[in-house]
N, CA, C and O atoms as CSV, one atom per row, in Angstrom:
chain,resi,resn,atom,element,x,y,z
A,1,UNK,N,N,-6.384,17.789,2.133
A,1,UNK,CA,C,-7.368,16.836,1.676
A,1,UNK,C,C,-7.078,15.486,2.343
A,1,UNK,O,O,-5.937,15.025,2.387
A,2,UNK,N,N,-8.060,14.919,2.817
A,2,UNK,CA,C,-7.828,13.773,3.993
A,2,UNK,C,C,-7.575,12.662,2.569
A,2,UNK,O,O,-8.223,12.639,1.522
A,3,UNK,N,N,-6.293,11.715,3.018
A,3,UNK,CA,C,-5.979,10.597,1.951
A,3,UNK,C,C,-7.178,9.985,1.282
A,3,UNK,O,O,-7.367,9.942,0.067
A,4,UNK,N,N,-7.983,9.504,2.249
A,4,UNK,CA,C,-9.104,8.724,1.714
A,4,UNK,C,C,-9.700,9.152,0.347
A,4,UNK,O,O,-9.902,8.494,-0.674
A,5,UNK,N,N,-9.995,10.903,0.741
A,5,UNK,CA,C,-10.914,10.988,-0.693
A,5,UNK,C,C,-10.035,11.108,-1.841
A,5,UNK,O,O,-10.407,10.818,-2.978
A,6,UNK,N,N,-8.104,11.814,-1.373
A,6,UNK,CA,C,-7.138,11.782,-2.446
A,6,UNK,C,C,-7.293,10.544,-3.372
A,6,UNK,O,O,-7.364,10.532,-4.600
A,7,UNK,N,N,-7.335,9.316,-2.339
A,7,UNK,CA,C,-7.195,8.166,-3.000
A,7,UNK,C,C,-8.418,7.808,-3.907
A,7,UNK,O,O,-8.230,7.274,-5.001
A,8,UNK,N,N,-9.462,8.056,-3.526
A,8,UNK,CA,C,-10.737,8.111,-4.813
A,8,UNK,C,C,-11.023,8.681,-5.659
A,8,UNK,O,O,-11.794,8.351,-6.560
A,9,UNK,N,N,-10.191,10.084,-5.459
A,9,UNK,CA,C,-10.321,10.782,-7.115
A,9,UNK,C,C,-9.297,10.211,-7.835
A,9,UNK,O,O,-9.528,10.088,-9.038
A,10,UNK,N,N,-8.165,9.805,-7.412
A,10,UNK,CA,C,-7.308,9.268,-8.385
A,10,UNK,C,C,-7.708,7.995,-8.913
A,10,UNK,O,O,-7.324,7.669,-10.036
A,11,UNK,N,N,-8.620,7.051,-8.052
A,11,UNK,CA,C,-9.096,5.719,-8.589
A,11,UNK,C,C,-10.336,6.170,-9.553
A,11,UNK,O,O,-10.417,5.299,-10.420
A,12,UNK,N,N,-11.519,7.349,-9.803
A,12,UNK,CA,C,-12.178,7.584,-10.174
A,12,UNK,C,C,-11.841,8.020,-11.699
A,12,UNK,O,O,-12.515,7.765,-12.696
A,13,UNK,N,N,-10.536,8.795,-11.618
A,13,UNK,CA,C,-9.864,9.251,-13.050
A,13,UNK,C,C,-9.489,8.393,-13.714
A,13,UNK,O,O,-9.643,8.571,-14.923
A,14,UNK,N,N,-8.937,7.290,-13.336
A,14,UNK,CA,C,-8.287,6.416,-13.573
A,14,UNK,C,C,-9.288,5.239,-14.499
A,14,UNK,O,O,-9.090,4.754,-15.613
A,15,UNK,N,N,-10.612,5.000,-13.346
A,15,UNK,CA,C,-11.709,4.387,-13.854
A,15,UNK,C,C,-12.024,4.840,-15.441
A,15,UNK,O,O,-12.185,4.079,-16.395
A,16,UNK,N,N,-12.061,6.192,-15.438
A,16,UNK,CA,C,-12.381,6.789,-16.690
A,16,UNK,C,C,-12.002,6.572,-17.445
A,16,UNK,O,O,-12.768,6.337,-18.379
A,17,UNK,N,N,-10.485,6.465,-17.690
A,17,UNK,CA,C,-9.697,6.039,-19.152
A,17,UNK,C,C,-9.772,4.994,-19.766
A,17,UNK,O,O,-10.538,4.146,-19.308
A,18,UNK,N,N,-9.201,4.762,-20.700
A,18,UNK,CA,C,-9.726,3.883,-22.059
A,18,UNK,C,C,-8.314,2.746,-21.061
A,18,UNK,O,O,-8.369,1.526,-21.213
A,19,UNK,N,N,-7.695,3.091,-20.549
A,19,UNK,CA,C,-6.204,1.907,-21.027
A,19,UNK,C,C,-6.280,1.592,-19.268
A,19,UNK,O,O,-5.394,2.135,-18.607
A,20,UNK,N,N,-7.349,0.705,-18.488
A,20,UNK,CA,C,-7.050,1.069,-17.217
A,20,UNK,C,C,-6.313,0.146,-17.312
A,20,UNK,O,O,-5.612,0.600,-16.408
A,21,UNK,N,N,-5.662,-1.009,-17.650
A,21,UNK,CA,C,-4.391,-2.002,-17.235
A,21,UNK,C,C,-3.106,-1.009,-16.425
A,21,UNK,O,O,-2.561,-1.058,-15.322
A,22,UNK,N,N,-2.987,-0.122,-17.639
A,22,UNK,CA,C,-1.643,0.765,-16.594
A,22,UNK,C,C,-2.153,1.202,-15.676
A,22,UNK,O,O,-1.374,0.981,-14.748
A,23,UNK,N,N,-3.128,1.780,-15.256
A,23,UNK,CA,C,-3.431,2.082,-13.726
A,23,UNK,C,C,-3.852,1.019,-12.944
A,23,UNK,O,O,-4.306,1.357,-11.851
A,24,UNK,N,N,-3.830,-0.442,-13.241
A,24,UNK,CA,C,-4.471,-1.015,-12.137
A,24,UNK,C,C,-3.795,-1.738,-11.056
A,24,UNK,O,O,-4.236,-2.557,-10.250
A,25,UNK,N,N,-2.142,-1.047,-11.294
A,25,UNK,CA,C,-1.582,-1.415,-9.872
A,25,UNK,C,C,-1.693,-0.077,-9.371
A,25,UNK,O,O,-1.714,0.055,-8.148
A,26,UNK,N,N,-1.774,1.041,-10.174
A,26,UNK,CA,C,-1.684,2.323,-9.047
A,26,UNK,C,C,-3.225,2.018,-8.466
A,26,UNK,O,O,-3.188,1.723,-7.272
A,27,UNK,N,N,-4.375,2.023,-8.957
A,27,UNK,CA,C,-5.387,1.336,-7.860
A,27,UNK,C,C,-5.530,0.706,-6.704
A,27,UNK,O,O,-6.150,0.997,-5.681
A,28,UNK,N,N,-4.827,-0.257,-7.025
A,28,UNK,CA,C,-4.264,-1.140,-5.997
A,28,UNK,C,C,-3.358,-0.853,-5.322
A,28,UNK,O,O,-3.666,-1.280,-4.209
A,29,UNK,N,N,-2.610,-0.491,-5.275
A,29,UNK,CA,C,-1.423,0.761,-4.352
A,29,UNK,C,C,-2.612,1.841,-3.630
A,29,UNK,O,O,-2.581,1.891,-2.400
A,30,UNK,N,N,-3.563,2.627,-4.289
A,30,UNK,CA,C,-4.224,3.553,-3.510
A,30,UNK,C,C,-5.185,2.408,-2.108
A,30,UNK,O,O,-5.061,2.515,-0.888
A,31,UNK,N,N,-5.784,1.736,-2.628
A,31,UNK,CA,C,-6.750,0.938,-2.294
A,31,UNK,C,C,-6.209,0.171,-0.661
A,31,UNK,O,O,-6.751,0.232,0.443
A,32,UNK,N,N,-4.846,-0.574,-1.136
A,32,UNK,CA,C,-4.054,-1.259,0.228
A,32,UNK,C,C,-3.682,0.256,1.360
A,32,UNK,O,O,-3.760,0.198,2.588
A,33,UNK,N,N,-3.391,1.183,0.776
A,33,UNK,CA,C,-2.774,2.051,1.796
A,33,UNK,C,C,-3.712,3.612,2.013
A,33,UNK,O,O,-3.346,4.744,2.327
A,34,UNK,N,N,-4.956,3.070,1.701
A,34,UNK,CA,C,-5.725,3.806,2.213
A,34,UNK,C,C,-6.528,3.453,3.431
A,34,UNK,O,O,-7.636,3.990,3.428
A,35,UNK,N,N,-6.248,2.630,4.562
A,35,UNK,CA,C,-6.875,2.132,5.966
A,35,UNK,C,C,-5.557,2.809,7.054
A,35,UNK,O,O,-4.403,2.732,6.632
A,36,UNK,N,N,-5.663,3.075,7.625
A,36,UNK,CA,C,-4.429,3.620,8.254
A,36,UNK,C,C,-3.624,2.688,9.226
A,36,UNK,O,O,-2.442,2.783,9.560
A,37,UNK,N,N,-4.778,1.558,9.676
A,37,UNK,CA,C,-4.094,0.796,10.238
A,37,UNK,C,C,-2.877,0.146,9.344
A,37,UNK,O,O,-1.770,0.064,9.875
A,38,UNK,N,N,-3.077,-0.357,7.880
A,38,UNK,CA,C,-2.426,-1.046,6.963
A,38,UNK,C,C,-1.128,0.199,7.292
A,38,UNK,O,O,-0.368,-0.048,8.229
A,39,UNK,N,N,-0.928,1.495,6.501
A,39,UNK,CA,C,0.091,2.167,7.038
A,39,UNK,C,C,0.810,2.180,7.718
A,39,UNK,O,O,1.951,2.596,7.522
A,40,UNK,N,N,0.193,1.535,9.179
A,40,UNK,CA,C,1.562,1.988,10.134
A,40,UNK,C,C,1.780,0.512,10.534
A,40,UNK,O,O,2.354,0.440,11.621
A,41,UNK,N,N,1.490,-0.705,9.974
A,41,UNK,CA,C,1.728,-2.077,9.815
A,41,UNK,C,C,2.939,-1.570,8.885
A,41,UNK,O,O,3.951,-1.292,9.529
A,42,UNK,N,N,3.013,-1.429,7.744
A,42,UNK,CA,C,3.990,-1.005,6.983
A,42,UNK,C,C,5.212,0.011,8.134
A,42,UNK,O,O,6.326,-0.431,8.416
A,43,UNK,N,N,4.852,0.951,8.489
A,43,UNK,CA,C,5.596,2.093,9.025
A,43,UNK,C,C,6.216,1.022,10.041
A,43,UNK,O,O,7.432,1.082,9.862
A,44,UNK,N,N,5.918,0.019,11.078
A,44,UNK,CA,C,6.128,-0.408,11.814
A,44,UNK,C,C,7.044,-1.528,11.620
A,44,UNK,O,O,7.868,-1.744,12.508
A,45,UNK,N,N,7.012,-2.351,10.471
A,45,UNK,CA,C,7.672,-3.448,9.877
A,45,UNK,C,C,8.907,-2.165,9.119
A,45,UNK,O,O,10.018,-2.209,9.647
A,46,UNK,N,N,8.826,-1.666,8.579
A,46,UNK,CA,C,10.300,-0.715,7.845
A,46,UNK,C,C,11.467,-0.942,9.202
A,46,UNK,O,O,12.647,-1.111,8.893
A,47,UNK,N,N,11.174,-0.938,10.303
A,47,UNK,CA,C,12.434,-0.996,11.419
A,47,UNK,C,C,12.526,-2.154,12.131
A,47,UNK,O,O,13.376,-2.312,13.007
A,48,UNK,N,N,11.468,-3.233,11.730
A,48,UNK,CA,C,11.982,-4.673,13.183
A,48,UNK,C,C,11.099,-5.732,12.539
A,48,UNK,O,O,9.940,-5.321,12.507
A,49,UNK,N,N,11.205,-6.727,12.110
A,49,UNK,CA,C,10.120,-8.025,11.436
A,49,UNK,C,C,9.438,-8.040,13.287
A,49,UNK,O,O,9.976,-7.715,14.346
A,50,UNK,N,N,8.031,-8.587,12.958
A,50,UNK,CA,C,7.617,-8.511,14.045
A,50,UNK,C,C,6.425,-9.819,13.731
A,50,UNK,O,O,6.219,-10.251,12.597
A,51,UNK,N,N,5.780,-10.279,14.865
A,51,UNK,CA,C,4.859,-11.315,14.700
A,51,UNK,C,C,3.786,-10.689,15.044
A,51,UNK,O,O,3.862,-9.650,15.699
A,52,UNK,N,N,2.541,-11.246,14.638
A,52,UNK,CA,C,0.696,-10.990,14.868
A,52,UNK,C,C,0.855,-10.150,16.560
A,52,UNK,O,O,0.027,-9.326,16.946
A,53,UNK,N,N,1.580,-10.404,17.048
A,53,UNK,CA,C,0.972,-10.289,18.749
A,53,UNK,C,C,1.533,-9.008,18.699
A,53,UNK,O,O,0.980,-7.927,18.902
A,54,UNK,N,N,2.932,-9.303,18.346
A,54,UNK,CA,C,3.798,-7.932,18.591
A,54,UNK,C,C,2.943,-6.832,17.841
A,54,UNK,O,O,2.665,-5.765,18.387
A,55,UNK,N,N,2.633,-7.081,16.846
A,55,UNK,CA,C,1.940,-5.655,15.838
A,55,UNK,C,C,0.528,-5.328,16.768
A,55,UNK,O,O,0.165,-4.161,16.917
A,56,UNK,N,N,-0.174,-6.387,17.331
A,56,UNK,CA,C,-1.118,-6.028,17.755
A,56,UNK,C,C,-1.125,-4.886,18.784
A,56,UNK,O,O,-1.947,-4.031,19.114
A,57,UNK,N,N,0.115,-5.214,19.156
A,57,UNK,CA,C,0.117,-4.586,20.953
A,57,UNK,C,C,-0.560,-3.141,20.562
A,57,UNK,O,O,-1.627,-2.734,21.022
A,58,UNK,N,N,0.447,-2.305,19.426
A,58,UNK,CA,C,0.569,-1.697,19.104
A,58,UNK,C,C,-0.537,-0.890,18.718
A,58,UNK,O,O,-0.481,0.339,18.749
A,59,UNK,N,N,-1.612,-1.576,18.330
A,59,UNK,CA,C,-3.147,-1.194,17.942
A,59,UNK,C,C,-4.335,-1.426,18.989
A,59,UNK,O,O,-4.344,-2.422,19.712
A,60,UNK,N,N,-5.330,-0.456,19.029
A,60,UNK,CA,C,-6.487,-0.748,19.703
A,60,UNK,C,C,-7.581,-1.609,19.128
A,60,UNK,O,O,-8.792,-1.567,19.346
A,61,UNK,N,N,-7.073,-2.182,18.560
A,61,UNK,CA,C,-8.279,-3.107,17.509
A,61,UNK,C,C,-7.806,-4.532,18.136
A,61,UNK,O,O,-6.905,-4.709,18.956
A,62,UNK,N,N,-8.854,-5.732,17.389
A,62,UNK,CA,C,-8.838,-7.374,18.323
A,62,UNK,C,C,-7.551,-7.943,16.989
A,62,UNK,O,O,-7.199,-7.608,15.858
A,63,UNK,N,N,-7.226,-8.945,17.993
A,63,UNK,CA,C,-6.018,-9.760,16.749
A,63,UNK,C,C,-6.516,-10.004,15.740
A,63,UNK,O,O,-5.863,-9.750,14.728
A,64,UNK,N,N,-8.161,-10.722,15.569
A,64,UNK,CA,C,-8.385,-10.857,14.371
A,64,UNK,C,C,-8.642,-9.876,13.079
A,64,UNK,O,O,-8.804,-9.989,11.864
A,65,UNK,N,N,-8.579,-8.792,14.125
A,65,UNK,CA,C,-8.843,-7.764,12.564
A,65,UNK,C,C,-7.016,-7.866,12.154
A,65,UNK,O,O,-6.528,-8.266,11.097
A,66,UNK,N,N,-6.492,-7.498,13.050
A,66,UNK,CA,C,-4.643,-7.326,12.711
A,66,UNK,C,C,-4.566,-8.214,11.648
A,66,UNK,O,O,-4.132,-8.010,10.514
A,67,UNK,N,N,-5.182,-9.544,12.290
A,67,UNK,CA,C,-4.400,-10.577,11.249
A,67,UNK,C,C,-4.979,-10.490,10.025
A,67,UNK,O,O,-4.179,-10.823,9.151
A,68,UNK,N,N,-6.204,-10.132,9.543
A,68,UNK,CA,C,-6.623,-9.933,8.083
A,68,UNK,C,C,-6.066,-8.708,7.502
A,68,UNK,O,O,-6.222,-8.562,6.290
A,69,UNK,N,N,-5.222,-7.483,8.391
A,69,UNK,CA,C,-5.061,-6.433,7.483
A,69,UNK,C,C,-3.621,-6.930,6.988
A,69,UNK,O,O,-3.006,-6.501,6.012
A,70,UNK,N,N,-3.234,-7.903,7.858
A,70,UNK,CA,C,-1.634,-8.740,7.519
A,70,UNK,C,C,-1.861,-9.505,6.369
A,70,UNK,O,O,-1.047,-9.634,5.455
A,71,UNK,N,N,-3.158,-10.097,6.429
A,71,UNK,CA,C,-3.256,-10.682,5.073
A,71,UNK,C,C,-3.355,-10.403,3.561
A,71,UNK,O,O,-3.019,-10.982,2.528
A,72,UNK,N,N,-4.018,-9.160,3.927
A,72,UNK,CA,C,-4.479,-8.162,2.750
A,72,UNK,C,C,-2.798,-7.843,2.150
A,72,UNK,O,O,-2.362,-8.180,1.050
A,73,UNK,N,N,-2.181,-7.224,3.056
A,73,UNK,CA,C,-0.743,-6.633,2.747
A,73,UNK,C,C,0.222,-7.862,2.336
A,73,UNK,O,O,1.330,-7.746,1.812
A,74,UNK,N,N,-0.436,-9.070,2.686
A,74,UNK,CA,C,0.501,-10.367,2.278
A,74,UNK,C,C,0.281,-10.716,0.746
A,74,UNK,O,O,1.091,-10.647,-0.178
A,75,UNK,N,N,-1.195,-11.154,0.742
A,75,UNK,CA,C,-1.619,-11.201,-0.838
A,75,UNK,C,C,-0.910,-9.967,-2.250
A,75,UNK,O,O,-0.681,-10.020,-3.458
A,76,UNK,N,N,-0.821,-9.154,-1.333
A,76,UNK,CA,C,-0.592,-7.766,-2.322
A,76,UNK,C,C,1.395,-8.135,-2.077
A,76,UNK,O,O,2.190,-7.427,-2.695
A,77,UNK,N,N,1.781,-8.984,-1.380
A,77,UNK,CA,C,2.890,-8.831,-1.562
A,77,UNK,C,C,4.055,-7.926,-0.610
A,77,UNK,O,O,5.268,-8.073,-0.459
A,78,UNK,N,N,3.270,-7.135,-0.171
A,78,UNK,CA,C,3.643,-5.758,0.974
A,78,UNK,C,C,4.650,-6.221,1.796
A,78,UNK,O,O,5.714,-5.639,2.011
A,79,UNK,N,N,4.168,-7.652,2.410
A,79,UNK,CA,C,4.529,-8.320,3.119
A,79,UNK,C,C,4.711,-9.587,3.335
A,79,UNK,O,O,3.592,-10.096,3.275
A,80,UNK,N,N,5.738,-10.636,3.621
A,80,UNK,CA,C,6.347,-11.806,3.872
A,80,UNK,C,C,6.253,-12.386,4.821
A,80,UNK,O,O,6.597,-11.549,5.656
A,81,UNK,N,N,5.990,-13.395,5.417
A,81,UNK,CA,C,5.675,-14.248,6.305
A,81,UNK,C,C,6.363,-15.499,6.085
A,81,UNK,O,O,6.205,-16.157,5.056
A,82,UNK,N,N,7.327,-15.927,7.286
A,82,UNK,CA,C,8.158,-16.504,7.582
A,82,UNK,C,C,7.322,-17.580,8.985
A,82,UNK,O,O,6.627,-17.108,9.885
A,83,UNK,N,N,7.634,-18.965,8.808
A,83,UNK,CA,C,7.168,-19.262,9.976
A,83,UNK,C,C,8.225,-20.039,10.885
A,83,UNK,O,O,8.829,-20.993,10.394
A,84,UNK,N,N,8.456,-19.648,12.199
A,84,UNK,CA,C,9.592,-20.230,13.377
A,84,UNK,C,C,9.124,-20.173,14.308
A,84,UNK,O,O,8.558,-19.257,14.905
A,85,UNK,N,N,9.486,-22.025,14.709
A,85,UNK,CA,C,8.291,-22.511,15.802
A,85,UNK,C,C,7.465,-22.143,15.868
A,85,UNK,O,O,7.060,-22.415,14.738
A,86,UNK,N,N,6.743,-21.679,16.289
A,86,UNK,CA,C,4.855,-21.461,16.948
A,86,UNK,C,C,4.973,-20.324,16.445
A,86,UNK,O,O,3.944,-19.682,16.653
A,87,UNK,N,N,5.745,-19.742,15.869
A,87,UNK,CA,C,5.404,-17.615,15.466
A,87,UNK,C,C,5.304,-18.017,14.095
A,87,UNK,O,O,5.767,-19.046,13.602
A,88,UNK,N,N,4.424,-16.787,13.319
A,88,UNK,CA,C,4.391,-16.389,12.057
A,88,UNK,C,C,5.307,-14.810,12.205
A,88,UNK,O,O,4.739,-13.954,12.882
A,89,UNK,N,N,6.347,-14.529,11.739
A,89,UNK,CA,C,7.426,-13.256,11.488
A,89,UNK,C,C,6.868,-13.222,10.572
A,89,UNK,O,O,6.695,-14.114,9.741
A,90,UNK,N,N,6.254,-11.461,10.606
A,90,UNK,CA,C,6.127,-10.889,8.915
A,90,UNK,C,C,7.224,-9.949,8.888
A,90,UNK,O,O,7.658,-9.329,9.860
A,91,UNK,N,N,7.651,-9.893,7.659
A,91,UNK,CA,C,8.721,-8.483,7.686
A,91,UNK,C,C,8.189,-7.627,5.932
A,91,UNK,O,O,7.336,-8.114,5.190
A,92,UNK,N,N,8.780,-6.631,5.712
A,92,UNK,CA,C,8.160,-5.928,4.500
A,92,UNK,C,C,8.569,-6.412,3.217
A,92,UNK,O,O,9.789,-6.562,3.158
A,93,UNK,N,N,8.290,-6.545,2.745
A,93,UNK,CA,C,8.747,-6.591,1.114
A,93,UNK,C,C,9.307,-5.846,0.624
A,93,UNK,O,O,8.460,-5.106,0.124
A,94,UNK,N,N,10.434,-5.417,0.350
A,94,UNK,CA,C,11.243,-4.286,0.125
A,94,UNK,C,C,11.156,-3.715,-1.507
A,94,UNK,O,O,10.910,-2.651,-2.074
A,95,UNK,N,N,11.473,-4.943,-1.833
A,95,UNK,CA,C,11.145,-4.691,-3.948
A,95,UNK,C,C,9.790,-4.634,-4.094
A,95,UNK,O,O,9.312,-4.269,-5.168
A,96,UNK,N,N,9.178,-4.906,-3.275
A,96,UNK,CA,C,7.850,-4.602,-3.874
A,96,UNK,C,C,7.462,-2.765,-3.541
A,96,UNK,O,O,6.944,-1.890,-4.236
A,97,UNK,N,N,7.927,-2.787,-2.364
A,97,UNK,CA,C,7.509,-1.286,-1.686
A,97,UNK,C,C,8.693,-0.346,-2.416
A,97,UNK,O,O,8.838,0.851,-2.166
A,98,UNK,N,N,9.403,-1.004,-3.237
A,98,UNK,CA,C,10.236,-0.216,-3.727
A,98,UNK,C,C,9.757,0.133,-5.375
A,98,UNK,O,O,10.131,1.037,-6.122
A,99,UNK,N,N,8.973,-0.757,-5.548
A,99,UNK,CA,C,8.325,-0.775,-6.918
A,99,UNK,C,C,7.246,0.495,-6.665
A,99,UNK,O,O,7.227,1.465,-7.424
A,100,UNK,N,N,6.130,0.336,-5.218
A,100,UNK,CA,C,5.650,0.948,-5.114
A,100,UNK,C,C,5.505,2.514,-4.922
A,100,UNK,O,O,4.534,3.220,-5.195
A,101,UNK,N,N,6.695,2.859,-4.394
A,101,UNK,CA,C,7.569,4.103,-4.334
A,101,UNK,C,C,8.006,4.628,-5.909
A,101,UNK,O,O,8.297,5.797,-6.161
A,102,UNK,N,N,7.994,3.796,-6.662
A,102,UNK,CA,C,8.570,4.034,-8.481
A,102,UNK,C,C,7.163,4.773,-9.035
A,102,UNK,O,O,7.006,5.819,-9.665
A,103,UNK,N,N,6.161,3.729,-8.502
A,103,UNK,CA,C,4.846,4.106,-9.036
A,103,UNK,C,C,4.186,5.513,-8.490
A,103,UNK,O,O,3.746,6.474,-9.122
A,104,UNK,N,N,4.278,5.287,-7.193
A,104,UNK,CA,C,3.831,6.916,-7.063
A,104,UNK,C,C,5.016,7.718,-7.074
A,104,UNK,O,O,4.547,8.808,-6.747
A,105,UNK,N,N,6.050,7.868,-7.210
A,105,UNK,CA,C,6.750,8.491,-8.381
A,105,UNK,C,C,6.406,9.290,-9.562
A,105,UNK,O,O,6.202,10.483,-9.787
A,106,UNK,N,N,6.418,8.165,-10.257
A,106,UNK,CA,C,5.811,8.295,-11.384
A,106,UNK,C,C,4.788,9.136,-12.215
A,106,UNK,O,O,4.781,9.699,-13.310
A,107,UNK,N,N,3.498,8.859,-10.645
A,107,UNK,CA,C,2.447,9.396,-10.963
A,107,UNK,C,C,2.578,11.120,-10.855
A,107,UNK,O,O,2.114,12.009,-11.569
A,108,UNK,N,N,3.306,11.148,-9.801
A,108,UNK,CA,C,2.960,12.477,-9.162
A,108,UNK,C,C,4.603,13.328,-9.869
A,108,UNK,O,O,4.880,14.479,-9.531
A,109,UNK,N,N,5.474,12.551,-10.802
A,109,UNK,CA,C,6.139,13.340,-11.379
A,109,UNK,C,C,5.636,14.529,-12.279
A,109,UNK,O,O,4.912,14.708,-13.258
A,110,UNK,N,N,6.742,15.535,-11.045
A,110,UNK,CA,C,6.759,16.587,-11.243
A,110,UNK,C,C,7.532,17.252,-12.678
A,110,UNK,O,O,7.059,18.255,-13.212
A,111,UNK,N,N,8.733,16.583,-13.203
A,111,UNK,CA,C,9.322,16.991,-14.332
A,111,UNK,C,C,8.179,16.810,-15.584
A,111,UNK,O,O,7.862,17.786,-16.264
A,112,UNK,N,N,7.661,15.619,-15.789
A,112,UNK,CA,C,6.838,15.977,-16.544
A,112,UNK,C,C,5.968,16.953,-16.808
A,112,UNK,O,O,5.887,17.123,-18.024
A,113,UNK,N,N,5.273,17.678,-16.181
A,113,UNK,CA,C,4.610,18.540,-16.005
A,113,UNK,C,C,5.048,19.402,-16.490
A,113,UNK,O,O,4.256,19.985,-17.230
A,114,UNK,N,N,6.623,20.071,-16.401
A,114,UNK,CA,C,7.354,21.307,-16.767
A,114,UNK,C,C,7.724,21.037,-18.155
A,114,UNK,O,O,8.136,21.961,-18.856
A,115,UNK,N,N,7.604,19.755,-18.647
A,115,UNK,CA,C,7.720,19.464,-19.965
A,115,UNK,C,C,6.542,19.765,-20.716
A,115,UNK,O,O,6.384,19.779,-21.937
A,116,UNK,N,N,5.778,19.992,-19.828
A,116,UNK,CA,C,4.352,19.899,-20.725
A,116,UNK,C,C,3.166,18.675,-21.360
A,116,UNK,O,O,2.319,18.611,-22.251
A,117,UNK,N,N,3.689,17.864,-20.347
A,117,UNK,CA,C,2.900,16.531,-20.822
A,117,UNK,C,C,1.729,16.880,-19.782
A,117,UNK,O,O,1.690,17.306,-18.627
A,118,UNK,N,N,0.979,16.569,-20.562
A,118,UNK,CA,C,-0.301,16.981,-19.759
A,118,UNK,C,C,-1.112,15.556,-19.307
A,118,UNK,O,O,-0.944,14.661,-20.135
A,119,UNK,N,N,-1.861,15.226,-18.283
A,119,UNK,CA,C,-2.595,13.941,-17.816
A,119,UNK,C,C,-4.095,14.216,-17.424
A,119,UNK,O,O,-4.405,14.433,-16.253
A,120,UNK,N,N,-4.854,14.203,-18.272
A,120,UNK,CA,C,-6.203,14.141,-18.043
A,120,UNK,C,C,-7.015,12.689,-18.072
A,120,UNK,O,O,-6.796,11.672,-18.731
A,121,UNK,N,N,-8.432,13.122,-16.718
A,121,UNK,CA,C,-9.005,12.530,-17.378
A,121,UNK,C,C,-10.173,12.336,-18.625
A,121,UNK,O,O,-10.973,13.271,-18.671
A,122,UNK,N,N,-10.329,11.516,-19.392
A,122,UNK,CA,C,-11.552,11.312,-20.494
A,122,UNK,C,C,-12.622,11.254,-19.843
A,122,UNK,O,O,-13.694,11.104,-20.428
């Protein structure tokens, strides 16, 4: 199942329930890392802080799209931005992507299941 639509049935179930506060960072977790470029901005920052140009090289798209998917991942925290001399260095957010790793965790825990807790949606 291609991520994209993974990521909309889980935002769609989610929509459904009475208590969406607890899901509305897993939303937002589906939502940031469902563009693929955002992904491998992430995949790419996990091994070297890098600046706008450097990430660009890397992509077939214009700087200005780079720099708004940097922004998106900045607002959300994903990512840090440092500025020296004339460069903006982004590097990853580690506690945050480590939070984020807890959450889909979480979701997709498997022990529960064998316990018998069941997760529907209403």
């Amino acid at each position: 199942m291609p991520f994209p639509r993974f990521a909309f049935m889980i935002a769609e179930c989610c929509h459904k329930t009475k208590n969406i506060k607890k899901y509305a960072g897993r939303l937002a977790l589906f939502a940031l890392i469902s563009n693929p470029y955002r992904r491998e901005i992430i995949k790419m920052l996990k091994w070297k802080n890098m600046n706008a140009g450097e990430i660009a090289e890397h992509f077939n798209i214009s700087q200005p799209s780079i720099s708004r998917h940097l922004d998106v991942l900045k607002r959300a925290e994903i990512v840090t931005s440092e500025r020296k001399a004339n460069q903006i260095i982004y590097s990853l957010n580690l506690s945050v992507m480590q939070e984020m790793y807890m959450e889909l965790n979480d979701l997709f825990d498997m022990k529960a299941e064998k316990r018998g807790v069941v997760y529907e949606c209403e």
